[in-house]
Structures are given as C-alpha cells and as structure tokens.
C-alpha positions as CSV (number, residue, x, y, z in Angstrom):
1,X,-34.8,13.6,56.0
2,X,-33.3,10.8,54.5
3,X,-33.9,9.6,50.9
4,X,-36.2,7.2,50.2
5,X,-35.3,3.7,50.0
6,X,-35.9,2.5,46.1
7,X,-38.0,-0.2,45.0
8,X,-35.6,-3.9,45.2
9,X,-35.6,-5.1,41.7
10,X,-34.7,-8.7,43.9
11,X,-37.4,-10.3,45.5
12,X,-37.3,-10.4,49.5
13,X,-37.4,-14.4,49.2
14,X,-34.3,-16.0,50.2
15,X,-35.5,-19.1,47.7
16,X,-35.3,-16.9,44.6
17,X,-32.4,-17.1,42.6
18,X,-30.4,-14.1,41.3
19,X,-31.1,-13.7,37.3
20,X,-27.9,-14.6,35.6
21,X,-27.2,-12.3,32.7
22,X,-26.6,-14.3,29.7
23,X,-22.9,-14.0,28.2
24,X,-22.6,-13.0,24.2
25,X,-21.0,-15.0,22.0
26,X,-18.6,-12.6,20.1
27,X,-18.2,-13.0,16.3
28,X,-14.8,-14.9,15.1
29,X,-12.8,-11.4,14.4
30,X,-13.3,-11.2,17.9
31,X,-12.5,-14.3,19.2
32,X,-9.2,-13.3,20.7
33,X,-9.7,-9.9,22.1
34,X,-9.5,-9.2,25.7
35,X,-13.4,-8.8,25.9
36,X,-13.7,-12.5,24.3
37,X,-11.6,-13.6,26.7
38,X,-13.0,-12.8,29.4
39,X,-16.9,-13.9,28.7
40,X,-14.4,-17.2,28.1
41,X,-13.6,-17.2,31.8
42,X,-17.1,-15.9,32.7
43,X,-19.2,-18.9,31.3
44,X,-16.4,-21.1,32.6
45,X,-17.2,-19.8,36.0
46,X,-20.8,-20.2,35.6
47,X,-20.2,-23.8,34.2
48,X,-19.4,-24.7,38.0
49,X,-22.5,-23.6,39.2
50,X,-23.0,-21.1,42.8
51,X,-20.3,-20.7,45.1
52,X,-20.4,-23.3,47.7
53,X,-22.3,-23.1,51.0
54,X,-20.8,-19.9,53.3
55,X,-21.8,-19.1,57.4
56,X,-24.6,-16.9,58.1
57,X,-21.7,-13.8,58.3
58,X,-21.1,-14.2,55.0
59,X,-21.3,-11.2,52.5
60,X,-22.2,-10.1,48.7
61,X,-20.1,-7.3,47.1
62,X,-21.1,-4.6,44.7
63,X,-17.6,-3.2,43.0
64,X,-18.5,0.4,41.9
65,X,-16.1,1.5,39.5
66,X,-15.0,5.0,37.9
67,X,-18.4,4.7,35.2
68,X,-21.2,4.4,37.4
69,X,-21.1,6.4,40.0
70,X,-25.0,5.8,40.5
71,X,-27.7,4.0,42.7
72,X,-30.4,4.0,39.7
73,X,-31.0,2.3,37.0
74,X,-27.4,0.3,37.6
75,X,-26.8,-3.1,36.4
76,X,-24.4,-4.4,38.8
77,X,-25.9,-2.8,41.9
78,X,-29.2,-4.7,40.9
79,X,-27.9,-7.7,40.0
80,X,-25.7,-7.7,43.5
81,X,-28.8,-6.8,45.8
82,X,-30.9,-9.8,44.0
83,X,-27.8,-12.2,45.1
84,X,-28.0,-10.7,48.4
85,X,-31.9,-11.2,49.0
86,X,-31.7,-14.3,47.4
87,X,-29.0,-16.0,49.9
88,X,-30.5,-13.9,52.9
89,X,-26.9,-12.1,53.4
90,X,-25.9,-8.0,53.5
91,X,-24.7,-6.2,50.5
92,X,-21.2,-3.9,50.6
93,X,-20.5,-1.3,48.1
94,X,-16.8,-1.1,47.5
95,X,-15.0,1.5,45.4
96,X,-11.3,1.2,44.5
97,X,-8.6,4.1,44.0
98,X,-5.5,2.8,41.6
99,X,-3.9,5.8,41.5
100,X,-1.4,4.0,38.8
101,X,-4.2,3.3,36.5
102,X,-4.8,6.9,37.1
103,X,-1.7,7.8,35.7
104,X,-1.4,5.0,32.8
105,X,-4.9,6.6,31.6
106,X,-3.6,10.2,32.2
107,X,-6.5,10.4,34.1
108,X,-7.2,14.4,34.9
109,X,-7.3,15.4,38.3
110,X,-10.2,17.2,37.9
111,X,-12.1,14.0,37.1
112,X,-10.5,12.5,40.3
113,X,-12.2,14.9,41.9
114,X,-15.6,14.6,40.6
115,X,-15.3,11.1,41.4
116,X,-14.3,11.6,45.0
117,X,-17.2,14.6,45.2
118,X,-19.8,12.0,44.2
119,X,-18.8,9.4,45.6
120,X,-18.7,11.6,48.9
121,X,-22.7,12.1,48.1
122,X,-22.8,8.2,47.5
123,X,-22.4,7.3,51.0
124,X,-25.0,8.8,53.0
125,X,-27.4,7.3,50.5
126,X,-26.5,3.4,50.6
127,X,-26.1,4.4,54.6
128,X,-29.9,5.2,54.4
129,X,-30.4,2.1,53.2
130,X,-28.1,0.0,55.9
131,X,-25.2,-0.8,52.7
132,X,-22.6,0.3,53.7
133,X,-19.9,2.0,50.7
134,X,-16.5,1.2,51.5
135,X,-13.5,2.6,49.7
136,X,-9.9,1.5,49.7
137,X,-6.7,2.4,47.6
138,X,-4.4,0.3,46.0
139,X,-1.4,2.3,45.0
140,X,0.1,-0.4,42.4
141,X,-2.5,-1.4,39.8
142,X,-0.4,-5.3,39.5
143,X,-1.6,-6.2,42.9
144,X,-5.6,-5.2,42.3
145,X,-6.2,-8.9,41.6
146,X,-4.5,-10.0,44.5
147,X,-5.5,-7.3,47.5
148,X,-9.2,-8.1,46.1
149,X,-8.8,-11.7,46.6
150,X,-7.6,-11.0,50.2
151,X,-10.5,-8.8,50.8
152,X,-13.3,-10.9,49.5
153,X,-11.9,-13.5,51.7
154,X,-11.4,-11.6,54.9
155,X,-15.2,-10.4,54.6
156,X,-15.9,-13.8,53.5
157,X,-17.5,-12.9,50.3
158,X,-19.7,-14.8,48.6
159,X,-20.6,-13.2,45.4
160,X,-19.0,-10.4,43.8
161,X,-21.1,-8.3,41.1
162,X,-19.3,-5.1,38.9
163,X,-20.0,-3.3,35.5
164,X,-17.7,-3.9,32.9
165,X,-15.5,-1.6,31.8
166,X,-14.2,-1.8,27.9
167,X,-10.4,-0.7,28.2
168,X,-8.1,-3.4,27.3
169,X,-6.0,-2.9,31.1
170,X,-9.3,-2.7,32.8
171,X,-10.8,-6.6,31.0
172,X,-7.3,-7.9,31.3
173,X,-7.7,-7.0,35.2
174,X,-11.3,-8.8,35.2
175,X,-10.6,-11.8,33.2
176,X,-7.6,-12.4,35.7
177,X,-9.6,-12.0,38.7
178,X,-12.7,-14.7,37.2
179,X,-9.9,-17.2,36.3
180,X,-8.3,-16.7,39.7
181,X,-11.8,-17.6,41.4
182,X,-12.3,-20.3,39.0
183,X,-8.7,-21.9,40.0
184,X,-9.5,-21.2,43.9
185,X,-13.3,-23.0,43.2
186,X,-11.4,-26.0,41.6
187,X,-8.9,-26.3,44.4
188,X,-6.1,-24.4,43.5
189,X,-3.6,-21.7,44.7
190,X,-6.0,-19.2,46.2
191,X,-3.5,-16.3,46.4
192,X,-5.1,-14.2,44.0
193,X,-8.8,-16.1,44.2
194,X,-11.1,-16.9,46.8
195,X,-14.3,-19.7,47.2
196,X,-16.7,-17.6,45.9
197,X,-18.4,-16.0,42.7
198,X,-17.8,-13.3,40.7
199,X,-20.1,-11.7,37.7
200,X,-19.3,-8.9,35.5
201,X,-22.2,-7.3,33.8
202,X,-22.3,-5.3,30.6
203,X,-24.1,-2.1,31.5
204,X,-21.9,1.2,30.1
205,X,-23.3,0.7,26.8
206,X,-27.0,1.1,25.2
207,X,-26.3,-2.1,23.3
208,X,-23.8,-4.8,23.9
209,X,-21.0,-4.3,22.0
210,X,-20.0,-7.3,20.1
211,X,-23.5,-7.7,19.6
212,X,-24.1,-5.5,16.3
213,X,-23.0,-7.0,13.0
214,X,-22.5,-6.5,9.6
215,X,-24.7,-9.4,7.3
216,X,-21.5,-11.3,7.2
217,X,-21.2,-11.5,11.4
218,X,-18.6,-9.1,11.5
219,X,-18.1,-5.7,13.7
220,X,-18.5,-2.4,12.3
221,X,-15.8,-0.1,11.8
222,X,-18.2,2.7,9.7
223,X,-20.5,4.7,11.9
224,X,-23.7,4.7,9.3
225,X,-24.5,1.2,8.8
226,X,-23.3,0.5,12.3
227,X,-26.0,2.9,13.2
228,X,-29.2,1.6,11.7
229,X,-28.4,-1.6,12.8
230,X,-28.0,-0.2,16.7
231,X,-31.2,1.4,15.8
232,X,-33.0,-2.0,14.7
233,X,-31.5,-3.6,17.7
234,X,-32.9,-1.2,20.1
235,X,-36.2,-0.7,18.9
236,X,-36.4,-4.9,18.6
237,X,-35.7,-4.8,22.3
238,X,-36.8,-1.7,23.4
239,X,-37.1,-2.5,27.1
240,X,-33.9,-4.7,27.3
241,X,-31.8,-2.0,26.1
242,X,-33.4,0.9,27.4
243,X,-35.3,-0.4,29.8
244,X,-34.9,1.0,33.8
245,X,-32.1,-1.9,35.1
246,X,-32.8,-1.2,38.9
247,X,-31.3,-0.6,41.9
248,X,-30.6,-2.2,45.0
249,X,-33.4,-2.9,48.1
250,X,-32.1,-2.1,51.5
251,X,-30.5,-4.4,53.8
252,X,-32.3,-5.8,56.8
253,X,-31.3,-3.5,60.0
254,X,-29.4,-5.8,61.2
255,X,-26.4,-5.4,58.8
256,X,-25.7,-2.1,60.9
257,X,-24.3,-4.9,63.8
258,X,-23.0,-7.4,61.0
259,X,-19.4,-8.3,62.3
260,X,-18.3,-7.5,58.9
261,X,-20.1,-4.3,58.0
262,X,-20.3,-2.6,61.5
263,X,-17.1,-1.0,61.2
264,X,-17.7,-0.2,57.7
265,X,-20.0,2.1,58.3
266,X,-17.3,4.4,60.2
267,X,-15.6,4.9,56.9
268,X,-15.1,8.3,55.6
269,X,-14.7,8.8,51.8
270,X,-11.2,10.4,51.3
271,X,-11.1,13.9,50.2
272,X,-8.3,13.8,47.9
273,X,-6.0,10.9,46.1
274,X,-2.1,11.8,46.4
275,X,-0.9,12.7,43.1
276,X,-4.2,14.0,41.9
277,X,-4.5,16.8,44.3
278,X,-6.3,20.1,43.0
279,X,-5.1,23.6,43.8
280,X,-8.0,25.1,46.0
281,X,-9.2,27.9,43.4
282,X,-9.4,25.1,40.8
283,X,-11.2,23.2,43.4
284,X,-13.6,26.0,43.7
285,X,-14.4,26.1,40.5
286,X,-15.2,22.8,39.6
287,X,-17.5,22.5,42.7
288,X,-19.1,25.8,41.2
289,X,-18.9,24.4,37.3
290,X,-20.0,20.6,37.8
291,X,-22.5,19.9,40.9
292,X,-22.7,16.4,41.4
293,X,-25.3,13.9,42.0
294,X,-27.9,11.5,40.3
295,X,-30.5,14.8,40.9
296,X,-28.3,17.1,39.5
297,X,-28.4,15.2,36.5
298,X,-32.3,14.7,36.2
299,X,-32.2,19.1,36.3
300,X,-29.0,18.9,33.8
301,X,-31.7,16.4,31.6
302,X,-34.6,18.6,32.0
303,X,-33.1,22.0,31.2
304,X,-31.9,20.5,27.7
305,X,-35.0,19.0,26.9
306,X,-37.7,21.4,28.0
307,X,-35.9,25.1,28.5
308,X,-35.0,27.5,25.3
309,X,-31.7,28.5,23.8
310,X,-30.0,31.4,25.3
311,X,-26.6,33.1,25.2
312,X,-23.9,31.4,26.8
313,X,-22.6,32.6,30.2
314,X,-19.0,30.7,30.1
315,X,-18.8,31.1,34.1
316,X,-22.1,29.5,35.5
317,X,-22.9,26.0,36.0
318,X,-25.5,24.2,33.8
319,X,-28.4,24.6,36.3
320,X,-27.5,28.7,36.7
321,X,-31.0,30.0,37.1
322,X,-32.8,32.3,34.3
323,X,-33.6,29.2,31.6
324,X,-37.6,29.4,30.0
325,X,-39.4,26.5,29.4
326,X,-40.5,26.0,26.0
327,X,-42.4,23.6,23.9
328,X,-40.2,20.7,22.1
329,X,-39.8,22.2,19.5
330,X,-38.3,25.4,20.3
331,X,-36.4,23.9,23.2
332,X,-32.2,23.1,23.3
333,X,-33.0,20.0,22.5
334,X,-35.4,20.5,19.5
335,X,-33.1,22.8,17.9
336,X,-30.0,20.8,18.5
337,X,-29.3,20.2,14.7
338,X,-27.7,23.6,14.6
339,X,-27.4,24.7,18.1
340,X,-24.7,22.0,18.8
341,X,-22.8,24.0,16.6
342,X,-22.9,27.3,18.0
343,X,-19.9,27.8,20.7
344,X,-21.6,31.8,22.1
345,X,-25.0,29.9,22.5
346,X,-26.0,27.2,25.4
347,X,-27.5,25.2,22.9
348,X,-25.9,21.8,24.1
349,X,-26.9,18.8,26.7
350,X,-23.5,19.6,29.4
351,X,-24.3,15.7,30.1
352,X,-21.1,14.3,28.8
353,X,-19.4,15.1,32.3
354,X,-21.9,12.8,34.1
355,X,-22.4,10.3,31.7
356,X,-18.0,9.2,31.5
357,X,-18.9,9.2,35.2
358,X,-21.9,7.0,35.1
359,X,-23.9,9.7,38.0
360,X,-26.8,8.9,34.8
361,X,-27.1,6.0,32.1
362,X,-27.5,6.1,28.8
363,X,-30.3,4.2,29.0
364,X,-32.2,6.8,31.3
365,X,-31.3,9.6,29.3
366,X,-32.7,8.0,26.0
367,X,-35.9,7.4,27.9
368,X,-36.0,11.6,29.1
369,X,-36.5,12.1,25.1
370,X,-39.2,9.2,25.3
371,X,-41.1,11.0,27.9
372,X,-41.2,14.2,25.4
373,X,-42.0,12.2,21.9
374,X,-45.2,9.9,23.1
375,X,-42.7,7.2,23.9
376,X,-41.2,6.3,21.0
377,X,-37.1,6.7,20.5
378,X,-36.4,8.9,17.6
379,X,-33.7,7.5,16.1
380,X,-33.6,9.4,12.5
381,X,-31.5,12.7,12.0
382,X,-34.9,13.7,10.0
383,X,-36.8,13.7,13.1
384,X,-35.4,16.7,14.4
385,X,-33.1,18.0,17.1
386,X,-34.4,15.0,19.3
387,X,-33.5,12.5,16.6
388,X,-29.9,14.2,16.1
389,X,-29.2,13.9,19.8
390,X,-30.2,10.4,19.8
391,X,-27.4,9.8,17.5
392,X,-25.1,11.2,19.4
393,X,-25.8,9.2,22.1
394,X,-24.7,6.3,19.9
395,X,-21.9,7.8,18.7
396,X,-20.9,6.9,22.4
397,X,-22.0,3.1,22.0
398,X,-20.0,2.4,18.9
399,X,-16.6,3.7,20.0
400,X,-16.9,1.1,22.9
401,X,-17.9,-1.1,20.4
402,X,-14.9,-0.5,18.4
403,X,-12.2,-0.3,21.6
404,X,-13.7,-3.9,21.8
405,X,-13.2,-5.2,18.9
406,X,-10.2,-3.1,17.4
407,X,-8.2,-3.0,21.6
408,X,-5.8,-1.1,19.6
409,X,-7.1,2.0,19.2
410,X,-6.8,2.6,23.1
411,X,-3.1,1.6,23.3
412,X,-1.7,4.6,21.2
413,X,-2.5,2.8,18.4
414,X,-4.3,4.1,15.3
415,X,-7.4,2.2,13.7
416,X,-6.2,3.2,10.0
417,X,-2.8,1.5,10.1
418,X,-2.1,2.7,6.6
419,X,-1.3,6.1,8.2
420,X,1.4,5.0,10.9
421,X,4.5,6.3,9.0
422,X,2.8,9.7,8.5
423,X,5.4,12.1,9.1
424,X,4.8,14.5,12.2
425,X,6.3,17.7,12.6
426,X,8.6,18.3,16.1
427,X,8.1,22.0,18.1
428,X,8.1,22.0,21.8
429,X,7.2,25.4,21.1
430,X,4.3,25.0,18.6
431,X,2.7,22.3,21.1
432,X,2.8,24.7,24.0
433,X,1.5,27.7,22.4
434,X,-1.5,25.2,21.0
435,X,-1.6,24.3,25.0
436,X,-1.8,27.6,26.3
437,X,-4.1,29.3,23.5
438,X,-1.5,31.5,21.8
439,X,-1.4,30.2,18.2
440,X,-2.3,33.2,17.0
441,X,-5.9,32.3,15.9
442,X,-8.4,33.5,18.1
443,X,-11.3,30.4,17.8
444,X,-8.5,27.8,18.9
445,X,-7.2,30.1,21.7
446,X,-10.2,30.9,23.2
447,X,-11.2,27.1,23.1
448,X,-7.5,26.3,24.5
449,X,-8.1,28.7,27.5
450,X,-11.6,26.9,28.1
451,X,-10.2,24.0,28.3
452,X,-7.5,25.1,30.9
453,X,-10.2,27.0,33.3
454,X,-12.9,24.9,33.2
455,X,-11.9,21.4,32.4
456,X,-14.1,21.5,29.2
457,X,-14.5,23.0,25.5
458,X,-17.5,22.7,23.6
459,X,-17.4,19.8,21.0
460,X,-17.3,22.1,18.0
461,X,-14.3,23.9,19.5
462,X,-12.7,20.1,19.9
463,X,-12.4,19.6,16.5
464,X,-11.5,22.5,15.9
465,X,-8.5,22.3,18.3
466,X,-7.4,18.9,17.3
467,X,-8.0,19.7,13.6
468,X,-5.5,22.7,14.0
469,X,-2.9,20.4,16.3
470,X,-2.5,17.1,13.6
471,X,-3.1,19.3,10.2
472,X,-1.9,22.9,10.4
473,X,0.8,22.0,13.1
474,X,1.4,18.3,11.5
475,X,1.7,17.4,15.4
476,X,1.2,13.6,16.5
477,X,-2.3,13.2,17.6
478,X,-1.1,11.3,20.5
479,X,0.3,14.2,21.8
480,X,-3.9,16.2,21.8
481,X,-5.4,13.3,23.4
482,X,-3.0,12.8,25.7
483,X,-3.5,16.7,27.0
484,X,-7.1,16.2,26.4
485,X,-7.6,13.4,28.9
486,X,-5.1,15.6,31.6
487,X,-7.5,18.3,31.4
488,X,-11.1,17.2,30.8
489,X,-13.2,16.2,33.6
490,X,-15.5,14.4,31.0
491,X,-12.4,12.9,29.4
492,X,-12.4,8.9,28.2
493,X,-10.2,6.8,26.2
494,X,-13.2,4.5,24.9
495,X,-15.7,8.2,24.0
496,X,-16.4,10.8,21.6
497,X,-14.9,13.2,23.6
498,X,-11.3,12.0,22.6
499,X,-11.7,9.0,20.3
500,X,-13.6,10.9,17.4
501,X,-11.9,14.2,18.5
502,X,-8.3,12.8,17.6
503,X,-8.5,9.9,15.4
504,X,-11.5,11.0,13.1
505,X,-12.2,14.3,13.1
506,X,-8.5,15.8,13.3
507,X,-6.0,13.1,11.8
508,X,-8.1,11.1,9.9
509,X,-6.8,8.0,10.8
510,X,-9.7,6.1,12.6
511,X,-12.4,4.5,11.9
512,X,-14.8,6.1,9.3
513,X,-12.2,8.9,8.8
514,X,-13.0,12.3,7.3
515,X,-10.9,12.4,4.4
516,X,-7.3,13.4,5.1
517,X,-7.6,16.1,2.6
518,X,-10.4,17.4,4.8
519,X,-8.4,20.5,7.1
520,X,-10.7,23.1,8.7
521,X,-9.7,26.6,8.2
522,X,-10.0,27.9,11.5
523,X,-10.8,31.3,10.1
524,X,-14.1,30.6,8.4
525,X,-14.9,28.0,11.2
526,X,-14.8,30.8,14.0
527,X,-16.9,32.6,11.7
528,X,-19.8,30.4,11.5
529,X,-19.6,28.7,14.9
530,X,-18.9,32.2,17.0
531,X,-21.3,34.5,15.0
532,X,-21.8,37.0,17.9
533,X,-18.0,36.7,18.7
534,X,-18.7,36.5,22.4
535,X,-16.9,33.4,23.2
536,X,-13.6,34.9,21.8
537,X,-14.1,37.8,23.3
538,X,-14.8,36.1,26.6
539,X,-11.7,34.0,26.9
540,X,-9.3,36.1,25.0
541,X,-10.0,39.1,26.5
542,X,-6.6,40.9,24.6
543,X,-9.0,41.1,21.1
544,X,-12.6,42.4,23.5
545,X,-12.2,45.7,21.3
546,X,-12.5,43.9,17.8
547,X,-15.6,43.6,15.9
548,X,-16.5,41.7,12.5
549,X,-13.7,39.9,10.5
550,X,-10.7,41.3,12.7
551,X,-12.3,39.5,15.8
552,X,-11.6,36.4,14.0
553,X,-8.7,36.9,12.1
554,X,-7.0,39.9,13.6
555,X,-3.7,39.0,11.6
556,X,-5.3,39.7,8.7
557,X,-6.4,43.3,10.2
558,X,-3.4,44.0,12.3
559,X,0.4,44.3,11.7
560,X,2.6,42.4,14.4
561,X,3.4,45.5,15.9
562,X,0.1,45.8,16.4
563,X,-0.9,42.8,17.5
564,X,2.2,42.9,20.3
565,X,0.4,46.2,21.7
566,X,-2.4,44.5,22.7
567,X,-0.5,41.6,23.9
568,X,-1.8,39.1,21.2
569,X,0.5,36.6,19.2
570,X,1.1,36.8,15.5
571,X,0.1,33.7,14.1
572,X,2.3,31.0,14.4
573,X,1.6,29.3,11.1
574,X,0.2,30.0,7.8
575,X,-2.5,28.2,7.2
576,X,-2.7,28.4,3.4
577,X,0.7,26.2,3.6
578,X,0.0,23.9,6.3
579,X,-2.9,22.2,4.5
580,X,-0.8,21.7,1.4
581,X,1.9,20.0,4.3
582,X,-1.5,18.1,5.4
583,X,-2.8,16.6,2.4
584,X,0.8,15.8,1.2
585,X,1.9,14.0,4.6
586,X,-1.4,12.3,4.7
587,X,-1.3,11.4,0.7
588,X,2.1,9.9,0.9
589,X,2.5,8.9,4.5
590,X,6.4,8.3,5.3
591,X,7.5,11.4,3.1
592,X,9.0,14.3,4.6
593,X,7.5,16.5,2.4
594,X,5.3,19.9,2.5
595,X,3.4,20.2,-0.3
C-alpha cells in the first residue's frame, strides 16, 4: 500500500502566490560573512520580482541536500510545492553527489551511505505522490554552479527552492548561484545562470542564526546568555520556530507524462558513490546499527521519551525490542540529567545520527517533548531531564550560529585566536595508538574501538577522547576532528558532535572554552561514567577478567609483563606529567615547555 499523500501546505489555486520568506538583516559584525552575503544577493533577486513568463512544460525544483533528508515538516520542500501549485507546473526533487565536497569535509563513508540508504527510501515516497526524485553527481565541486545552471535550463526551470546549509564552501556555492541568476535575469552571460528564480530558505536551525543578539546587536560567542535569549525568542514565537513547516502536496497525474519528468521517474538512486565505497561487513552493520527513515525516527523519538533506562547492549540498534514504557518521569528522557552521562547505560536520545541528516527536524523533535509536558517547551535545566535535553538541542543551534558569524571556526581555524602558537606535540605513533584504542587507558580505548565498529561513541566518551588527544598527548586538535568526521556517521563541521568535542571541551580554544587548566583524568572519569564496567569490558575484551579499580586502571594493578600477557598496552603516557605539559602549553602558548 502506498503511503499516504500529506496534507499541501500550498493552496491548489494557481492565483495564489507562494509565501516569500522574509530575509534577516544580519548585525554589522556580520556584515561581510559569507551568510551576509548571500541574503545580499537573495533580496537583490527578490528586488526583480518573479521570473518571467515560462511554457506550460515548464518546472519547479526542490534541491534536497545532505541535511534534510525528509518529506515532513521541510522548509524548502513546502515552500517549492506552494510555487508549484501556485504557477500550475510539476515539482522535481533533485539531490546532488559532490564527491569533492565529500572529501574537502572529510565526509565519512559511513555517512555517505546513510545518505544514499535514505535517500533510496526517499523515492518511492515522492513517486507516490507523482514528484519525481532525481539524483545526479558532479565529480568536481567548481562546476556545481555551472552543471545546475545547465540543468535548470534544460528542464526549463522556473523556480528553484533549497535549505541553507551554514558551511562557508557550501554559502559561497549558493550566493554564486543567486548572483548568476540575477546576471542571467538582467541580461547577462547565462553560463552559470538561467531565467528563472531561485530561494534559499533557512530551516537547519530552531532559530535563525544571526538573529540572536547580545543588548548591543552583536552575536554571541558564550553559550549561557546566548541561551536565554534563544529561549526568549522561541517562546515569543513559538509556532514560527517550532511550528510544523510542511510538506509538499502531490502533483497532478499528469506529471507521470510531463516531457520533462517522464523519464525521471526511471531513475534509480545509486547504491554507492566511488571513493566512498563501504566494505560489505561494515555495510552490514550500519544497516543493522542505523535504520533509516522519517518513521524510524518517530520510534527512535518515542523510545527516549516514553521507555525506561536499561543497560546498554553496544550491538543492537536503537529500536532493539525489550524497552518498558514508563511515566515521564522515570523515562530516558526524564532522567537525562545524569543518564547522559552514563556510557554502560542506554540512557541517551541516539537522534544525533538523524538529525546531521535532517530524516527529523529540530523543530519536530522539540515538539515530541511538548506532547509529554502539556505543551509547553521546557527550556530550564531546573525542569528536569526534559528541560536538560532541550538545551542540548540548542547547543546544536548556537554552533551554526557561531560558524555564521565567526566562518572561521570551520576552516581549521580556532575561535580563541590567542591559542594559535600553542605548541603541539609530534608522534605518528601516539596519534595511532589514540586511533586504534591502545593508549593504555581502558575508558579511551574502549571509546576508540566504538568509534571504529560502529561509527559512533557516546558523547561522554567524546570528550573524553578528545580531552586525552589535545591535553595528555599535547596533539593538534585538528588532527581529532579530522578522524572524527572520517568515522562518525553523525559527524558535522557546524555540530556538537565535533565543534564542542574539539574546540571546547578538549583544547579549550573555542568559544566559551573550559578553562585550559581544566584536563580530565581519564582514570577517575571511567570511574564515574562506566560504574558497572561493562562498556570497557565490552570493547576491550583483553581486561573482561578485571573487576573494581584494575578494570579502570589496570597499570596501576598490573606490571607490563603483565599487562603484555593479556595482550593489553602499558600506558603510553603519564598522566600526572602531561597535565603539567597542558596547563603550561596552554598558559604560555608558543613555549616549548612541559611544566
């Protein structure tokens, strides 16, 4: 049975006009960041008014991109349909593989493959709904601009409609493309433009970023104040910011003989992008480890807010069966405040994978925790576990808002420039064993070997990690996020995942930074995060035997002839030492020194 066709947010009247989403105005600090710029090209492009007339075989577009990997409650997609219903023309989906973006990004291939697995569960759905989704790949990221152009006008496009996406590349990219069609509108070269219209819509974040400001109009760069102003502004506009933004209606039947989209419809979603290939038992497992689809998240959602606690199983998927419902209070979500921190315990959301995807939107996940607290947002860490989740949910908002307004930060840049001549250590050998979880301490190898089966480690175990790579190894950050991002299916540039992972958290030198003298002893960290010991015992299977304080710091237990017997390293680095290095790098950055 096919799905059924959602409600058109665009009214079936060919006189209605499509709503035109208003374009911020960006405070002065702003003014000449790649987001500024291109809002500059967008209300230049609106300035001219619709594109001109087109013949009845003309088209809209929807671009789908890498975030929003979704029918519902999609910006873009609504926005696109309205434009179609409104000029009485067929809507195409198109999706575009730049494998060279792919690589600049050090995009993993596991999230190349959830992207083509979704995107695979895409098409039958916009079939059912006569859209067809069309995919094509463009092997050199340079020539995006101008292969689109081409397209648009071999379909004969007349509108184009896409969710912005925050990386500087990725705007640059856009802001070419809307200054292209503006040159093409106005009579000029149309090599890299094309006669029609082109809008790209905010919709990744909960609020706009650019949008919250300190009293004197400027962005944020500290996460608290930033905070209860994003609170303010939501619960001023509740329904514009979390508000369901729609989806698309169907097209008439007809579009299944359009001349343009006839042959569309033959289109098979590829199975893999060169380059990003997986090996087949890694392929395995992440079909196993991450389902994917818009319901899949709705369960994912459900199980975190309405089923209890329970031991982790490390191997199973987040839907594995055996979860009891329980009131709010005693549910995952309602003791989030200290589950989160508990790596032997399924006490977390496992939405992050979806949500750098964009199968679900922030938006529709803030609502879920509406639907369980009479439908107000909790917004306040002193409401409880729902009220701590909430928050982290904006952590996501402000570092987009930040990669906004500070571009830097994604181009191997550091927000705290005071910290660039900070002197980091160089070992091939020490950056390896950190890789392959044989440092020598058991909570960072176990999260290490996580990482490397599943594409994933629990967020407590990331700053761990990190904190151990950039204070007791004194390695570049770079270097973590870098492997981060090549191995995390939920890996983004612009997220919590790797931008507080890195910068904050671990080497102190982003926004709101922990203070440098701030190093985690991973010792006493394994100790209060893995109480039962089963996650170390899990994925460092060579310690199984050990029980209490030997579990987590076998070293301390164990002579290196003893700890070779059971095939576990010796510890390469003592800690005590390091974090003197640390604070001393960090204290006086350019000095070689180590304490």
């Amino acid at each position: 049975m096919p799905p059924k066709r959602p409600a058109s947010t665009a009214s079936a009247s060919s006189s209605k006009k499509a709503k035109v989403e208003t374009t911020p105005v960006l405070p002065e600090e702003m003014s000449n960041t790649p987001l500024a710029k291109l809002y500059n090209a967008q209300a230049q492009l609106f300035k001219l008014g619709g594109a001109p007339p087109v013949n009845k075989d003309g088209v809209v577009v929807y671009w789908m991109r890498n975030k929003d990997l979704r029918l519902r409650d999609n910006r873009a997609l609504a926005l696109a349909s309205e434009y179609a219903s409104s000029l009485s023309l067929p809507l195409i989906a198109l999706h575009v593989f730049s494998p060279s973006d792919y690589t600049s990004h050090d995009r993993s291939p596991r999230r190349i493959d959830f992207q083509l697995r979704a995107l695979a569960l895409l098409q039958p759905a916009f079939a059912a709904l006569d859209i067809p989704l069309f995919t094509v790949t463009w092997t050199d990221r340079t020539e995006v601009e101008a292969n689109l152009a081409h397209l648009m006008k071999e379909w004969g496009c007349v509108h184009l409609a896409a969710n912005l996406e925050h990386e500087v590349d990725e705007l640059r990219r856009d802001e070419k493309i809307l200054r292209a069609v503006i040159d093409a509108r106005k009579g000029g070269d149309e090599a890299t433009g094309w006669k029609g219209d082109a809008h790209f819509v905010a919709d990744f974040c909960v609020v706009k970023p650019g949008t919250v400001l300190t009293q004197q109009g400027k962005p944020y760069s500290v996460f608290s104040p930033w905070y209860k102003n994003w609170a303010a502004s939501v619960e001023k506009d509740l329904m514009g910011t979390v508000g369901d933004a729609g989806t698309a209606a169907a097209n008439p039947a007809s579009a299944r003989t359009h001349p343009v989209l006839a042959p569309l419809f033959e289109h098979k979603i590829p199975k893999t992008i060169p380059g990003f290939e997986l090996e087949a038992e890694d392929q395995k497992t992440m079909n196993h480890l991450w389902p994917v689809g818009e319901d899949v998240c709705d369960q994912v959602m459900e199980r975190f807010l309405k089923t209890k606690m329970r031991p982790q199983t490390f191997q199973e998927p987040p839907l594995h069966p055996g979860a009891k419902e329980v009131d709010l209070k005693a549910s995952k979500i309602g003791v989030y405040g200290t589950g989160r921190n508990a790596v032997d315990m399924d006490g977390t959301s496992h939405i992050s994978a979806y949500l750098a995807a964009g199968m679900i939107s922030p938006r529709a996940c803030l609502r879920a925790t509406m639907k369980l607290t009479g439908g107000k947002l909790h917004t306040d860490k002193g409401d409880g576990g729902v009220g701590v989740w909430v928050s982290e949910v904006a952590w996501r908002d402000f570092y987009q808002h930040v990669l906004c307004a500070w571009p830097r930060v994604c181009m191997g840049r550091q927000f705290n420039l005071k910290f660039d001549d900070v002197v980091w250590e160089q070992s091939e050998a020490n950056l390896q064993a950190w890789k392959d979880g044989k440092t020598g301490f058991p909570i960072v190898d176990a999260a290490m070997r996580a990482l490397k089966a599943q594409g994933y480690m629990h967020n407590r175990c990331r700053m761990i990690t990190a904190m151990f790579l950039t204070k007791d190894l004194m390695l570049d950050w770079r270097l973590g996020e870098k492997w981060f991002m090549q191995n995390l299916i939920d890996g983004d540039l612009g997220s919590k995942s790797v931008l507080l992972t890195f910068q904050i958290i671990s080497a102190s030198t982003g926004t709101d930074p922990q203070p440098y003298f701030r190093v985690f002893n991973p010792t006493s960290q394994s100790e209060k995060s893995d109480t039962s010991g089963d996650y170390i015992r899990h994925w460092v299977p060579e310690l199984a035997k050990l029980k209490g304080k030997a579990l987590h710091d076998p070293s301390a237990k164990m002579t290196r002839k003893e700890l070779a017997k059971i095939g576990y390293p010796s510890p390469i680095v003592d800690h005590a030492k390091a974090r003197l290095r640390a604070i001393a790098r960090y204290k006086n950055p350019g000095d070689n020194i180590d304490e």
